[in-house]
Backbone bond lengths (Angstrom), bond angles and torsions (degrees), N, CA, C in turn:
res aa  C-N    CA-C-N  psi(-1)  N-CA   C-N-CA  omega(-1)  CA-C   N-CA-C  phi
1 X - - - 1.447 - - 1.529 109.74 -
2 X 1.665 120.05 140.33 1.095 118.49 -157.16 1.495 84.41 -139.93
3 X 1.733 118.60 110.15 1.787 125.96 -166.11 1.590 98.05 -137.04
4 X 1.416 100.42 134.69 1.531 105.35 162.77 1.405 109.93 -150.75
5 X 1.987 99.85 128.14 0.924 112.05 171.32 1.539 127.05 -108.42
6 X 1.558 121.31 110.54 1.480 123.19 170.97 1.496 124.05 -120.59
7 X 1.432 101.15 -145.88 1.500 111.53 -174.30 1.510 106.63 -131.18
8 X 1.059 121.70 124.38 1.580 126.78 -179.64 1.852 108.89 -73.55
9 X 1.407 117.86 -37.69 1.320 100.57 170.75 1.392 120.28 -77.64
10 X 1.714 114.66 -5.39 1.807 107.30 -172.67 1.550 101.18 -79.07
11 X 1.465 100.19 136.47 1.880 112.00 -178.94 1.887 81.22 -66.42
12 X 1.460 118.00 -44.01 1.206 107.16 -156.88 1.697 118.18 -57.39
13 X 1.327 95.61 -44.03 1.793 114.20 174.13 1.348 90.82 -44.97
14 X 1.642 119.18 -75.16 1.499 128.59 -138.90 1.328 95.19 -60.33
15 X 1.728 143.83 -43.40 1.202 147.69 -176.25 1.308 114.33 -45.47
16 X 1.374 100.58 -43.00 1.902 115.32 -159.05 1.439 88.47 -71.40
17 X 1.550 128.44 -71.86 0.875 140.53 -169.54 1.539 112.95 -37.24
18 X 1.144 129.04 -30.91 1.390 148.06 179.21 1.417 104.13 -58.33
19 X 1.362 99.76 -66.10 1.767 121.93 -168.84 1.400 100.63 -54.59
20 X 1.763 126.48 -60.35 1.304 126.28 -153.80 1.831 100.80 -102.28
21 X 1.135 96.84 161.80 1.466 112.02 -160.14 1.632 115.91 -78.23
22 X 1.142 144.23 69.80 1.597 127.27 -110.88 1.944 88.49 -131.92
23 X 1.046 111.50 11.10 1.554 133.79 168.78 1.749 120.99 -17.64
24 X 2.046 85.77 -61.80 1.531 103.75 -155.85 1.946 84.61 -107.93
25 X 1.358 132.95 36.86 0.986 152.85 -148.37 1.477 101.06 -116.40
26 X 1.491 112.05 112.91 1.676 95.27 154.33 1.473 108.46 -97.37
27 X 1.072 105.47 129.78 1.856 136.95 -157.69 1.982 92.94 -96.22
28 X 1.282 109.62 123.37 1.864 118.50 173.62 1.071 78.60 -136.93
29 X 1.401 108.82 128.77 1.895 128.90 141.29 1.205 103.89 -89.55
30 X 1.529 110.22 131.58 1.780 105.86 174.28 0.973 120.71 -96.90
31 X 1.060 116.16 -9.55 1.931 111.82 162.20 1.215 120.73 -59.87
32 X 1.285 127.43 -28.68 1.743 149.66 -161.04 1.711 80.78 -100.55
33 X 1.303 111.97 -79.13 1.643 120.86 -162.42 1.516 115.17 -115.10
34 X 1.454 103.68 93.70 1.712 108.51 -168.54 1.697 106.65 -74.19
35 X 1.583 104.94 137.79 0.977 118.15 178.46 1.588 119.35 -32.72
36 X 1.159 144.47 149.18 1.438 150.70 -156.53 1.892 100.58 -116.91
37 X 1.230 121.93 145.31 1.460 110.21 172.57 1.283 110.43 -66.43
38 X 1.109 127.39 -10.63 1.864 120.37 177.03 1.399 114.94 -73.51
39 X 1.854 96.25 -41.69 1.668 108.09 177.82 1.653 101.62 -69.91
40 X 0.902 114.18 -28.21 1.992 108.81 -169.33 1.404 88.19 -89.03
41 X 1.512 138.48 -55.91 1.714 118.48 165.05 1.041 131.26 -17.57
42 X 1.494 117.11 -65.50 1.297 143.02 172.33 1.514 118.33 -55.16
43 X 1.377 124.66 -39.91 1.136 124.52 -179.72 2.391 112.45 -86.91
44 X 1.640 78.01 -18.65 1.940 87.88 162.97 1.830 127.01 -77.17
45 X 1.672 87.67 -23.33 1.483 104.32 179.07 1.594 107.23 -62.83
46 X 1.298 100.54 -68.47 1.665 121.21 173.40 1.511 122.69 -41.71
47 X 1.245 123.03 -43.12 1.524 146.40 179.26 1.238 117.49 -66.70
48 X 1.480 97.73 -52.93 2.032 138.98 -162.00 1.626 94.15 53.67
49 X 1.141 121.08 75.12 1.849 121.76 -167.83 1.421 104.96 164.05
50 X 1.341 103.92 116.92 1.945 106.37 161.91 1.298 99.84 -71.57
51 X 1.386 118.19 -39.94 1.748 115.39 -168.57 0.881 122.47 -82.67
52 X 1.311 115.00 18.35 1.734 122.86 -176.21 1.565 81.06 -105.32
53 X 1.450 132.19 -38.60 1.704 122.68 -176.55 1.316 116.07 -83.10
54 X 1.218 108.85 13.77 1.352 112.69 -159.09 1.388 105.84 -92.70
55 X 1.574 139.77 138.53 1.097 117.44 -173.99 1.830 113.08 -120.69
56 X 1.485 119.18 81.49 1.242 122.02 178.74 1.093 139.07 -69.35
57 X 1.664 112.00 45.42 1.206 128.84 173.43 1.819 97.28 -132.92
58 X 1.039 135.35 4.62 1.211 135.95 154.88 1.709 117.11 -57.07
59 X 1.539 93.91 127.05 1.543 105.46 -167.30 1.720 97.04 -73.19
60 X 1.365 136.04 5.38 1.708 124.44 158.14 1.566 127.71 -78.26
61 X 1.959 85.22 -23.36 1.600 101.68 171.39 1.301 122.58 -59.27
62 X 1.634 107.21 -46.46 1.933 106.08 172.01 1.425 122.44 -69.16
63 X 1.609 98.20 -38.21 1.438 115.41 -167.68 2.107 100.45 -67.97
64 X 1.429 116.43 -26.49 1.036 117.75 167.17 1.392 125.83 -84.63
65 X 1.437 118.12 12.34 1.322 136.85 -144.03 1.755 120.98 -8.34
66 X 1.831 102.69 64.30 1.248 117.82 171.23 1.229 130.13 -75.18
67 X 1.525 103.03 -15.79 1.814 98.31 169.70 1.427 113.09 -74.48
68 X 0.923 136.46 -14.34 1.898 136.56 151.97 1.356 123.58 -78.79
69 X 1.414 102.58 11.59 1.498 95.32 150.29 1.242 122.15 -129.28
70 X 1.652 121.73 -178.47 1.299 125.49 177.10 1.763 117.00 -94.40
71 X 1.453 105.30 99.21 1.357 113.79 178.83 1.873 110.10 -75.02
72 X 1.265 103.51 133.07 1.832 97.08 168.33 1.790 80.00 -106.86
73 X 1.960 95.56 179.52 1.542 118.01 -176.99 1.355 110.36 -50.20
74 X 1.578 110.38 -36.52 1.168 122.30 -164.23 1.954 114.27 -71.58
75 X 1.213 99.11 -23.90 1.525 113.18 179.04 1.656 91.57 -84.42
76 X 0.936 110.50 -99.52 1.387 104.49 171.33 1.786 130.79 5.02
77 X 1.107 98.75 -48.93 1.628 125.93 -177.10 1.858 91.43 -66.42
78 X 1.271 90.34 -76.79 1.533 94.64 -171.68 1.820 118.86 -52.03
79 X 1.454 104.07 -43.94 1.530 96.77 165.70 1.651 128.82 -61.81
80 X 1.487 107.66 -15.00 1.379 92.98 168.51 1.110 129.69 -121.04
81 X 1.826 113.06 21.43 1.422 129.62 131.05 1.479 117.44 -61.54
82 X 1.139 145.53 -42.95 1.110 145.89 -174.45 1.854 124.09 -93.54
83 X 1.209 98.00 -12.51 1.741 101.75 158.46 1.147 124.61 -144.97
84 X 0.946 110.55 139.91 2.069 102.57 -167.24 1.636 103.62 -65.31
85 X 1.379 100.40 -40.19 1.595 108.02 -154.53 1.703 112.91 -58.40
86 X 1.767 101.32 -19.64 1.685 105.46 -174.49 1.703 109.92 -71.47
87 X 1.374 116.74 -15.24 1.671 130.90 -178.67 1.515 93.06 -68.65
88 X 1.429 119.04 131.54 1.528 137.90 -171.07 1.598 90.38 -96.30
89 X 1.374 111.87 129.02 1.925 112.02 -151.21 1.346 67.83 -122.11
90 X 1.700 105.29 168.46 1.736 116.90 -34.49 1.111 94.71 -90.22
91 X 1.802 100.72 138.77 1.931 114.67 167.28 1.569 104.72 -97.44
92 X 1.646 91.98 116.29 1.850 111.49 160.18 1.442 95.99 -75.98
93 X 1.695 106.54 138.58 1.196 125.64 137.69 1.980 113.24 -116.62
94 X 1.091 95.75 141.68 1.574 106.26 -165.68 1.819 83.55 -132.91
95 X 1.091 136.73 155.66 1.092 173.76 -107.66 1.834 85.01 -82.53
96 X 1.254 138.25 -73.25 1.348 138.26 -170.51 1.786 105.37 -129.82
97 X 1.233 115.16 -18.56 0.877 126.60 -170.76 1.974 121.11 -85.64
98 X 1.474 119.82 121.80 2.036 85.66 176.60 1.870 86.59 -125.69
99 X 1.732 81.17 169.52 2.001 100.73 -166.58 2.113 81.16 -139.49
100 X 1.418 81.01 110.43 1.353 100.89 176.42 1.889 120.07 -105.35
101 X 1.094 112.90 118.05 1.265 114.03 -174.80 1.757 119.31 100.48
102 X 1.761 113.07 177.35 1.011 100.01 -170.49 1.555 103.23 -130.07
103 X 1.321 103.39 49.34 1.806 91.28 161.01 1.258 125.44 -92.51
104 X 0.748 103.62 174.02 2.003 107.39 -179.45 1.006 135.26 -42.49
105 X 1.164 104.43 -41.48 2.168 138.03 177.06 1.942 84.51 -81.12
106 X 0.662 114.53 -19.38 1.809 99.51 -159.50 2.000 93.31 -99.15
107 X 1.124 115.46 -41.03 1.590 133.84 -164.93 1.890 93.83 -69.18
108 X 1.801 101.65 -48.28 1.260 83.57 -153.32 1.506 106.72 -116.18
109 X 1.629 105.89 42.64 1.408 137.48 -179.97 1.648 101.91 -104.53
110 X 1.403 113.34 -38.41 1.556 129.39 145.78 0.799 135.12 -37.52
111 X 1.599 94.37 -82.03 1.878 93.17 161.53 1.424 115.64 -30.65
112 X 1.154 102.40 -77.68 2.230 95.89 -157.05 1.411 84.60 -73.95
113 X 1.249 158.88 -27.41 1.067 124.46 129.57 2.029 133.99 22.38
114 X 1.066 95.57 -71.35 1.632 118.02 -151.83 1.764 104.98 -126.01
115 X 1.681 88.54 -7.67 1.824 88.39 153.00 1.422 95.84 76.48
């Protein structure tokens, strides 16, 4: 299985997406189509971490002023059922494997990835 989940307004998403070959890709925008608890299961299985999907550079994170508190998985879990924007974009899933986020090491772990 070949899954990607982003954001259609992030320049950052839209860039990545450019670079990597995303063809044979089933493509979810989560703003349009919010992640499902099976898909956020599934993407905890792969990870073994909500806070590895978690994306703490989201401007709801300060504005909620959650970095002064103590999040467990379970908070975590629930915040990124309930807003798309807390999901650290874009998550590759490639066959068993997922590449969460968009740094450099993460983009071009994809790439050769996906050959």
């Amino acid at each position: 299985m070949k899954k990607v989940y982003f954001l259609q307004t992030c320049d950052t998403c839209r860039r990545i997406l450019k670079e990597v070959n995303t063809e044979s890709f089933e493509r979810q925008e989560i703003k349009a189509n919010n992640i499902t608890v099976a898909q956020l299961e599934e993407m905890y299985v792969l990870s073994g971490s909500y806070e590895a999907l978690f994306n703490k550079r989201a401007k709801l994170y300060k504005a909620m002023d959650l970095k002064n508190q103590e999040l467990s998985e379970a908070d975590y879990r629930q915040y990124l059922l309930d807003e798309y924007t807390f999901l650290k974009r874009p998550v590759f899933i490639i066959n068993d494997e997922i590449f969460i986020g968009n740094s450099k090491k993460e983009v071009e772990k994809v790439k050769e990835k996906i050959g």
